[in-house]
C-alpha positions as CSV (number, residue, x, y, z in Angstrom):
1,X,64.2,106.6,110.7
2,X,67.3,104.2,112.0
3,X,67.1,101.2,113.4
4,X,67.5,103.0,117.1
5,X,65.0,105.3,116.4
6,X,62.4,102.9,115.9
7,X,63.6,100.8,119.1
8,X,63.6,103.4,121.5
9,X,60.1,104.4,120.1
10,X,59.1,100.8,120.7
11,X,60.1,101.0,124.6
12,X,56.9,102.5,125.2
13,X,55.0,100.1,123.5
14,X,51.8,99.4,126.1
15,X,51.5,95.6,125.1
16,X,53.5,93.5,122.8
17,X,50.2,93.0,120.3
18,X,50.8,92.8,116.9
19,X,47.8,93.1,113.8
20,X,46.5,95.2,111.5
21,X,46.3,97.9,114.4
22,X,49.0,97.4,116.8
23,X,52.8,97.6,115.2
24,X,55.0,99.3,117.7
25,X,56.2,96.7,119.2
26,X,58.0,95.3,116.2
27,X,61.4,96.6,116.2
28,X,61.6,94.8,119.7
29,X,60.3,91.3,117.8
30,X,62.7,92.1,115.1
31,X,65.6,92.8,117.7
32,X,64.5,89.0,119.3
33,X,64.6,87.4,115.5
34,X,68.0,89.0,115.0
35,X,69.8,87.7,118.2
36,X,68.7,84.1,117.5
37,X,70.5,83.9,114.5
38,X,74.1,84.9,116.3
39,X,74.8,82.7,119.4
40,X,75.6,85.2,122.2
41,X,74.4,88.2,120.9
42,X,75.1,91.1,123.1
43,X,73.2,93.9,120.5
44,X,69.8,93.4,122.2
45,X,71.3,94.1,125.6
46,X,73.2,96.4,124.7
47,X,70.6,98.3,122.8
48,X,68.4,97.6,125.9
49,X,70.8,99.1,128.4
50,X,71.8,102.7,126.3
51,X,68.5,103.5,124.9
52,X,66.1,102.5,127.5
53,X,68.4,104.5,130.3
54,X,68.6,106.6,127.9
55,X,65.2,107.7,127.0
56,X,64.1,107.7,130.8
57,X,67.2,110.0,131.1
58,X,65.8,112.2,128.5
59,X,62.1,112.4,128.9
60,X,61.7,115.4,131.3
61,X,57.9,114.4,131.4
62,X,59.3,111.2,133.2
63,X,60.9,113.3,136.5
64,X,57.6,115.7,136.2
65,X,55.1,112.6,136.7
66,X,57.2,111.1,139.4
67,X,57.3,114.9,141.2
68,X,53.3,115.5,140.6
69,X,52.7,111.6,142.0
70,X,55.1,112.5,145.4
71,X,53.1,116.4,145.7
72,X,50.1,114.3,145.3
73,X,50.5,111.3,147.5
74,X,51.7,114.5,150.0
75,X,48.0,116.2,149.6
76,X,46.2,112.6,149.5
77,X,47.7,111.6,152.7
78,X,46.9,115.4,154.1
79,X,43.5,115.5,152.8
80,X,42.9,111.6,154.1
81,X,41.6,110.7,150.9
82,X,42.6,106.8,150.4
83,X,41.9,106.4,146.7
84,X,44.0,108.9,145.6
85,X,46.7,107.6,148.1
86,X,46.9,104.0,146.9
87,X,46.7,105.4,142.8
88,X,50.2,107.7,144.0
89,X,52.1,104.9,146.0
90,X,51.0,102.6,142.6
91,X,52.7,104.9,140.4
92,X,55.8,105.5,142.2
93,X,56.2,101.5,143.0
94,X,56.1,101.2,139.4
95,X,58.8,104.0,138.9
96,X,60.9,102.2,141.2
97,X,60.5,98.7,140.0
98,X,61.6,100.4,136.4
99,X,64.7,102.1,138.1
100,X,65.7,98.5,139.6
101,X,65.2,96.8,136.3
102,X,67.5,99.2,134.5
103,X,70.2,98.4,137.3
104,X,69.8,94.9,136.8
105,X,70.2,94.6,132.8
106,X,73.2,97.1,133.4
107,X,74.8,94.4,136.2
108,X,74.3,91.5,133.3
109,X,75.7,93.6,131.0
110,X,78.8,94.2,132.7
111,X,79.1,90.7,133.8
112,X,78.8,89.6,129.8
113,X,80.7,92.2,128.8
114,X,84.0,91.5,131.2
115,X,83.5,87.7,130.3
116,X,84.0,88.8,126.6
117,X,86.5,91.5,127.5
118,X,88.5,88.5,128.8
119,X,88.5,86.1,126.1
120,X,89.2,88.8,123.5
121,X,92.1,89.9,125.8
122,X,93.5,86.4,125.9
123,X,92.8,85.2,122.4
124,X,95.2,88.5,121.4
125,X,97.8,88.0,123.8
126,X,97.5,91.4,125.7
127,X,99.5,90.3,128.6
128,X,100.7,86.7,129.6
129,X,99.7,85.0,132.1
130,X,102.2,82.5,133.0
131,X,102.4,82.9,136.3
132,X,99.6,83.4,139.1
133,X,100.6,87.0,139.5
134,X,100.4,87.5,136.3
135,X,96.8,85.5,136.0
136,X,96.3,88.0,138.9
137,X,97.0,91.2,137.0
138,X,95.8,90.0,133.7
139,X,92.0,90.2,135.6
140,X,92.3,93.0,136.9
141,X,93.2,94.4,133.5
142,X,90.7,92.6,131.3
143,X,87.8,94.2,134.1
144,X,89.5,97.9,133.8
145,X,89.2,97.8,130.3
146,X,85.8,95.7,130.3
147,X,84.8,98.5,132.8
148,X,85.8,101.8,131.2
149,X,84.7,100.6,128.2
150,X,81.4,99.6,128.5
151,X,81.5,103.3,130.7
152,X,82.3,105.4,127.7
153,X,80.5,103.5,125.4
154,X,77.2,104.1,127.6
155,X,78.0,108.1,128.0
156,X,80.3,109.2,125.8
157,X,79.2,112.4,124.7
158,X,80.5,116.0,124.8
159,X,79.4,117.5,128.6
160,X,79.1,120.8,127.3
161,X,77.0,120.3,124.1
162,X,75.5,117.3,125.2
163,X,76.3,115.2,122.3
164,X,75.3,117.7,119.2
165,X,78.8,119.1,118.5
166,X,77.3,123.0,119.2
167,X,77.4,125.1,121.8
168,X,74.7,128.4,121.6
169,X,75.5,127.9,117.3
170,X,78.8,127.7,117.1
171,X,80.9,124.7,117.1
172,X,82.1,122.7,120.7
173,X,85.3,123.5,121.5
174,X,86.2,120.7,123.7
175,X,84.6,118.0,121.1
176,X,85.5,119.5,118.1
177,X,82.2,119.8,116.9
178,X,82.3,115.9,117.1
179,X,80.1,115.8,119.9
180,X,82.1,112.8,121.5
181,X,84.1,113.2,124.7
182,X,87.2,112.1,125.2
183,X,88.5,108.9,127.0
184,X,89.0,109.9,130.4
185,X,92.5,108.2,130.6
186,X,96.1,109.1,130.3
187,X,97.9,107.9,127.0
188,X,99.1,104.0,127.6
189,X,98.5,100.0,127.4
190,X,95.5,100.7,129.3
191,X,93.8,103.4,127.0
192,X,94.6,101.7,124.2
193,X,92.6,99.1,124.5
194,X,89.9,100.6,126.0
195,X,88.9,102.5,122.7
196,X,89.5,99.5,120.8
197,X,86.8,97.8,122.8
198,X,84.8,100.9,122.6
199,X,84.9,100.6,118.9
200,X,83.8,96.7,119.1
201,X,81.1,97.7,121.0
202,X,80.0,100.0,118.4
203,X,80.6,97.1,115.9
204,X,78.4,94.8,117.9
205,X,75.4,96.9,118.0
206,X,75.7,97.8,114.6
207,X,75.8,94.6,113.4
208,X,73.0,93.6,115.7
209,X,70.5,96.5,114.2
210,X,71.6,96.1,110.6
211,X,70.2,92.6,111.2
212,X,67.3,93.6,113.0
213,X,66.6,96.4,110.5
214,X,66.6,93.6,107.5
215,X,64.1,91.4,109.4
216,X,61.6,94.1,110.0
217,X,61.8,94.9,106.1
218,X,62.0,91.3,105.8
219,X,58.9,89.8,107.7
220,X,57.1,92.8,108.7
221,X,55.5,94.7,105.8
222,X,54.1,97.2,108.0
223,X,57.3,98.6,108.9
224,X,58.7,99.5,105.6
């Protein structure tokens, strides 16, 4: 089991206890140990933003609990039956406070990501900026590609087979059996580096859970 594997299991960790008895929190301590040791680490946030979204995406039980809480807050209010309200409305506010959380680490994200997008732009000379409509433009480049990017990054995989590179089991056409979509984006300046911040975005997180895979072998026994 990968490094992702064991995070996104760790997402539904009830508590953050770890002893003899509790250890699925750990890939999420291991993720914390491995971002202080590189100033500015985007991996944890990163990892935060795709998998988490992800596996609420994903687990079908997820949008079945939410529907059974909204038919049964229907009936409780019906039948006038004020426990059985209260426990509904509970589990739906928590639903939505999850939603909102997930927006918000995506805003940060984006707002790190452009800032990075920016200085990698500048410190490689992608456009100059010599003048203030050149400044000007030069933004509103770095925040396209920042933008489209992070975008991809988050959902690139093959509409048809969902990611798996096979359709009813035979290989995707459209992907190639790569199960990667293509860059929405005509051929240019723009496109180009787009995927070459898609790839350092790939870099980052790998890095990031290489690191985080070491310390759990490291300092947590349990785990190997």
């Amino acid at each position: 089991m990968g490094f992702a594997d064991r995070y996104i299991h760790a997402l539904s960790a009830p508590n953050l206890k770890d002893d003899e008895r509790h250890h699925q929190a750990e890939p999420l301590l291991a993720a914390a140990f491995a971002a202080a040791e590189v100033s500015g680490d985007l991996g944890p946030l990163l990892h935060r933003v795709k998998f988490a979204a992800a596996t609420a995406r994903n687990m079908a039980h997820a949008a079945s609990a939410r529907e059974r809480a909204e038919k049964g807050l229907a009936e409780a209010i019906r039948a006038k039956d004020a426990h059985r309200e209260a426990d509904c409305r509970q589990a739906l506010a928590g639903d939505a406070v999850e939603s909102e959380r997930g927006v918000a680490c995506l805003a940060q994200l984006l707002r790190l990501w452009t800032a990075e997008v920016i200085k990698r732009g500048r410190a490689r000379r992608w456009v100059p900026e010599n003048t203030a409509w050149d400044a000007d433009a030069a933004q509103k480049l770095y925040r396209m590609v920042a933008e489209h990017s992070l975008a991809h990054w988050l959902d690139g995989n093959c509409s048809p087979c969902g990611g798996t590179g096979v359709v009813e089991s035979r290989t995707c056409k459209p992907c190639c059996g790569t199960g990667a979509a293509d860059l929405p984006m005509a051929a240019g300046f723009v496109r180009e580096h787009t995927l070459n911040m898609v790839s350092e975005l790939h870099s980052i997180v790998d890095s990031h859970a290489a690191r985080a895979a070491s310390k759990l072998r490291q300092y947590i026994p349990s785990a190997s």
